[in-house]
Structure formats: C-alpha cells, structure tokens
C-alpha positions in Angstrom: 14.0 5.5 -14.8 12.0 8.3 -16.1 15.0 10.4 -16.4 17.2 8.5 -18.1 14.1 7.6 -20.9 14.1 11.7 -20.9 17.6 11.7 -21.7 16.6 8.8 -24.4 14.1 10.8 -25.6 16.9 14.0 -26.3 18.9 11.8 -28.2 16.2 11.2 -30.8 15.6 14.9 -31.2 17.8 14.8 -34.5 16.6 10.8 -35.0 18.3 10.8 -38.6 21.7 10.7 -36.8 21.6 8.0 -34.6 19.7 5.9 -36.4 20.1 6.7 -40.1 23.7 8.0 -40.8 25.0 4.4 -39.7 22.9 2.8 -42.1 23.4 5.8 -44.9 27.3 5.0 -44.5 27.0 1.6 -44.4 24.3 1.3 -47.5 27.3 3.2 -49.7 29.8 1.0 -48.3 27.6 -2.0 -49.8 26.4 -0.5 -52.7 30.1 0.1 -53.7 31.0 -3.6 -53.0 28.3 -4.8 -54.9 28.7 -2.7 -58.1 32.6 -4.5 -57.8 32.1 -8.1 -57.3 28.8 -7.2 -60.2 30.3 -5.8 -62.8 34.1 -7.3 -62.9 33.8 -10.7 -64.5 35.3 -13.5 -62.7 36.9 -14.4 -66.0 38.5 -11.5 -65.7 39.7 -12.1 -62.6 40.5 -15.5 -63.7 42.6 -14.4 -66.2 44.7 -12.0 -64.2 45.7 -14.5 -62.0 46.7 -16.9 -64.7 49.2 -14.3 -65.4 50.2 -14.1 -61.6 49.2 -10.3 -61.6 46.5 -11.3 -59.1 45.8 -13.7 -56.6 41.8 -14.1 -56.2 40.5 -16.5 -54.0 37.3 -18.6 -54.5 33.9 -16.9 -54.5 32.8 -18.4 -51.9 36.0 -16.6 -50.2 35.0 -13.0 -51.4 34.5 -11.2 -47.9 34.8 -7.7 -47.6 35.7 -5.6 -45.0 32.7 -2.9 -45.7 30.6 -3.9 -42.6 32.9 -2.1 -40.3 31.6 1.2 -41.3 28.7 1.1 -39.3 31.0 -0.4 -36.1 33.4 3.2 -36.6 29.8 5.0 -36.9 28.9 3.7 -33.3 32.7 5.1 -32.2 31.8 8.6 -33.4 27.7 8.6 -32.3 29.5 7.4 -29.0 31.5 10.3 -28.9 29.0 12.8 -30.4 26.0 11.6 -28.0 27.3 12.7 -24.5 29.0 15.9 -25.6 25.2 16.9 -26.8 23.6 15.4 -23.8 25.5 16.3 -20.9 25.2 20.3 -21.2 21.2 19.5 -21.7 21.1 17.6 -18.5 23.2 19.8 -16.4 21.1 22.8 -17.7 17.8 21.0 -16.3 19.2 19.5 -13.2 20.0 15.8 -13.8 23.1 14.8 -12.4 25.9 13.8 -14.3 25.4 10.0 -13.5 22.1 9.9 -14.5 22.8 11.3 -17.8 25.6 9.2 -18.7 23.5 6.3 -18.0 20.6 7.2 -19.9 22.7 7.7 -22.5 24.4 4.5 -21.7 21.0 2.7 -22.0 20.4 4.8 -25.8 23.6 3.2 -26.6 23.2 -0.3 -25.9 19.5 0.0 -27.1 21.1 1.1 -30.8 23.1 -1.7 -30.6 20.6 -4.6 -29.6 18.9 -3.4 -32.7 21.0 -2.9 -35.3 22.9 -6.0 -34.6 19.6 -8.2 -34.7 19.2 -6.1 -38.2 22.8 -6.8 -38.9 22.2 -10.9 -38.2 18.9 -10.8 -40.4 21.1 -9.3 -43.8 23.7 -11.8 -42.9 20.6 -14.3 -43.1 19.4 -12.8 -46.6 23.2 -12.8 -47.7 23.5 -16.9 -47.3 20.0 -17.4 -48.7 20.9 -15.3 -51.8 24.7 -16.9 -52.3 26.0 -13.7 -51.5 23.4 -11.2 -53.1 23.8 -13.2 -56.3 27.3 -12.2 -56.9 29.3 -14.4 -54.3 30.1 -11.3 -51.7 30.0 -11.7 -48.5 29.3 -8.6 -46.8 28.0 -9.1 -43.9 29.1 -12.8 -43.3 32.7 -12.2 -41.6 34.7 -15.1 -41.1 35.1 -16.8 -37.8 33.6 -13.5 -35.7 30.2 -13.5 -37.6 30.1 -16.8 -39.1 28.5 -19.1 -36.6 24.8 -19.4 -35.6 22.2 -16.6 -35.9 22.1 -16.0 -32.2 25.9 -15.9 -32.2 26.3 -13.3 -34.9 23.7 -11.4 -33.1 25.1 -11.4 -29.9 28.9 -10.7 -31.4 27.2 -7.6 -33.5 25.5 -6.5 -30.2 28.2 -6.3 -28.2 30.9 -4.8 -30.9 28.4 -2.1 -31.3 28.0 -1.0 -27.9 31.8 -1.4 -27.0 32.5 0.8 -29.6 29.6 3.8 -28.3 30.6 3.1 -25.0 34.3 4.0 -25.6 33.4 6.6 -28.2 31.4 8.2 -24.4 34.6 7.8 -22.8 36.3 9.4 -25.3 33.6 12.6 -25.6 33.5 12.7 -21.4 37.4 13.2 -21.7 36.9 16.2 -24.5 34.2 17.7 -22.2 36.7 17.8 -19.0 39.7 18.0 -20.8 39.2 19.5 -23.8 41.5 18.8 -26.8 45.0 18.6 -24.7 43.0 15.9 -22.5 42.3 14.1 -25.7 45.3 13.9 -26.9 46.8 12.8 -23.5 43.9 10.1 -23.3 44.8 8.9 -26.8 48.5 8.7 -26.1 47.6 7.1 -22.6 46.2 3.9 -24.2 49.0 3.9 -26.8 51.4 3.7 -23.9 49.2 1.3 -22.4 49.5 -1.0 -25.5 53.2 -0.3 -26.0 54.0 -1.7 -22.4 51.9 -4.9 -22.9 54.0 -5.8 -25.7 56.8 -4.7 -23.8 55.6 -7.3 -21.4 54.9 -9.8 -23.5 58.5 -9.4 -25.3 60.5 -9.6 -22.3 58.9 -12.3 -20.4 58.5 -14.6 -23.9 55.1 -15.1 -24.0 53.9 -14.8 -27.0 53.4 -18.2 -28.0 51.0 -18.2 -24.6 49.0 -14.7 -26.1 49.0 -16.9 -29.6 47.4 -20.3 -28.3 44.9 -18.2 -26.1 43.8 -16.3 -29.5 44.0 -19.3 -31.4 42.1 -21.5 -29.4 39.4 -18.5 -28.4 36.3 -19.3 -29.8 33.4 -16.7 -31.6 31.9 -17.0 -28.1 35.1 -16.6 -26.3 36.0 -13.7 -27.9 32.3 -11.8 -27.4 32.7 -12.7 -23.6 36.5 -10.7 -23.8 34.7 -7.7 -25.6 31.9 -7.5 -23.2 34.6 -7.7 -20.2 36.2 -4.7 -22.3 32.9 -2.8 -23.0 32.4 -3.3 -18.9 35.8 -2.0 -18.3 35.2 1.4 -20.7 32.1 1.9 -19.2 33.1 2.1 -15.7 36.2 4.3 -16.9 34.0 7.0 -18.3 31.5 6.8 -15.2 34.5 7.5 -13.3 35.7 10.2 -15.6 32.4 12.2 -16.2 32.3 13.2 -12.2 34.3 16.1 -13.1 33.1 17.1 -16.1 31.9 20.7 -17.0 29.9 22.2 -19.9 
C-alpha cells in the first residue's frame, strides 16, 4: 500500500498536468460554446431556418459535444502516466505490478473526482437553464441525463476506461515501441472489423440493435465498467515484459 501511494505521490510531481490540463482544455472548450450560443441571436437562427439554410432545434435541444475533451484528456494522461512512471519504479526497485497498480489506483482516483465535479456543473447547468443561454454542456442526452448519482457514476467510469486503456496503450509503446503500437492499434481495428463481419453474416443486427436500444444509462455504465475491467487486465498482462 505504501508503495503504490509512493507511486501516487510521483504522479503529482508535475500536479498541473494531471489535474489541470483536463480542466484547462475543457474550460476553452466551454468558453468557446458559450461565446456561440451568447452572442448568435436565436432570431438569427430563426431566420436561417425559415429559409431552410439551417435546421436549429429547440433551445432546450442545444447539446454540445464539448464535454468530451476532458474524456480524450484521460486517454492521453492514461498514456502519458505509465511511460513516466514505470522507468521511476524500475529504477528504485518496485516491480512492475506494483507500479501499474499504483498508477491504476491514480487513475481511478482522477476519475472519482472529476466526474463528481463533472455531475456538480451539470447540476449548476440545469439550475441556470443552461448557463443562461440554453447550452447544454455538460447535460448529454440519455448517458448523462438521468439522476445525479447516475451521471456521476457514468462520468466515473468513462473517465477511468479511458486512462486505463490510454495505460494499455503506453505499456505497449514501452515494450513495443512505435511498430508495437501500430500493430496494437491495427489489432483492435481487426478485432472490430471481424465483429461486424460476424454480425453481417450471421444477420444479427437487429439483435445488436434491440440490445442497444433497450440498454439503459445504467446498462450501458455496467458494459463500460466490464470493458474498463477487460483493458485493465490486458495491460497487467502486457506490462510483464516491459523494459525502460
């Protein structure tokens, strides 16, 4: 235990880029949305789709996708993170298990965090009526739309899907280096290419479709966790052979 809080501990030697960049990203991501929805009238709008140039919905429609930035930040600090702390811990003698699971633990930390941050600006975004402006920024329809404790929860484990396969993908760089990458890349491309392969020749797709369909916000969080379990174990399996 005291090792992997050691490991913790490395991670937060450069603290502005674990736990600031997301935000950083993610603040110009809003701030660009806002200044949009702010300053282009919705008379303006209204009138460009009067003259079928546009099709606008209602405000209370106006999502953006801008959220995601600080999900695709989790990818990257995923895959920055254990090519940083790996050589460190092999340098002072902790195994290679012990540091990906410290780093593990950072990871999942980050993410039970910033998506009980993320649930509390969704909060502030329905209270305001979408910062005043009718965006919806943070409010995402059907996957973080539901109860507080559900968006939370759906936040939580996005987040730490997305550093653990970001791990995965840094562990493969480390033993691989970038030919390994590529082949890891393409691996999961093939992967996804025969699944639809699958699905195509055996006609189910109307089966994949009601699954989807009929999955709930909940459903769907249990699937990613299952996933994020899945990626986890693939890099602990991966990072046995790894070298600095």
């Amino acid at each position: 235990m005291r090792t992997w809080r050691n490991i913790d501990r490395y991670h937060l030697v450069i603290p502005w880029l674990p736990l600031a960049l997301p935000w950083a990203i993610l603040a110009v991501s809003f701030a660009v949305n806002l200044v949009i929805f702010a300053f282009v009238p919705a008379t303006y709008h209204e009138a460009l789709t009067a003259h079928g140039l546009v099709q606008v919905a209602s405000p209370k429609h106006n999502y953006t996708g801008g959220v995601a930035s600080i999900y695709i930040s989790f990818l990257v600090i995923g895959i920055s993170s254990i090519g940083r702390s790996l050589p460190f811990g092999l340098a002072l003698g902790v195994s290679r298990r012990s540091s990906y699971t410290g780093t593990a633990l950072f990871g999942v930390t980050l993410a039970f965090v910033d998506g009980l941050t993320l649930t509390v600006l969704r909060a502030i975004e329905v209270a305001t009526g979408g910062w005043g402006v009718s965006m919806h920024f943070f409010q995402v329809p059907y996957i973080l739309d539901g109860p507080w404790y559900l968006t939370w929860l759906t936040s939580f484990v996005a987040l730490a899907l997305l550093f653990v396969w970001g791990m995965w993908f840094g562990i493969v760089y480390r033993r691989w280096s970038l030919f390994g990458s590529v082949a890891f890349i393409a691996a999961q491309v093939t992967v996804l290419v025969a699944a639809v392969l699958i699905l195509v020749w055996t006609d189910a797709w109307s089966g994949l479709g009601h699954f989807f369909t009929g999955l709930t916000a909940a459903g769907l969080t249990g699937v990613l966790a299952a996933l994020a379990a899945l990626l986890l174990a693939g890099g602990q399996a991966t990072i046995r052979g790894a070298t600095v």
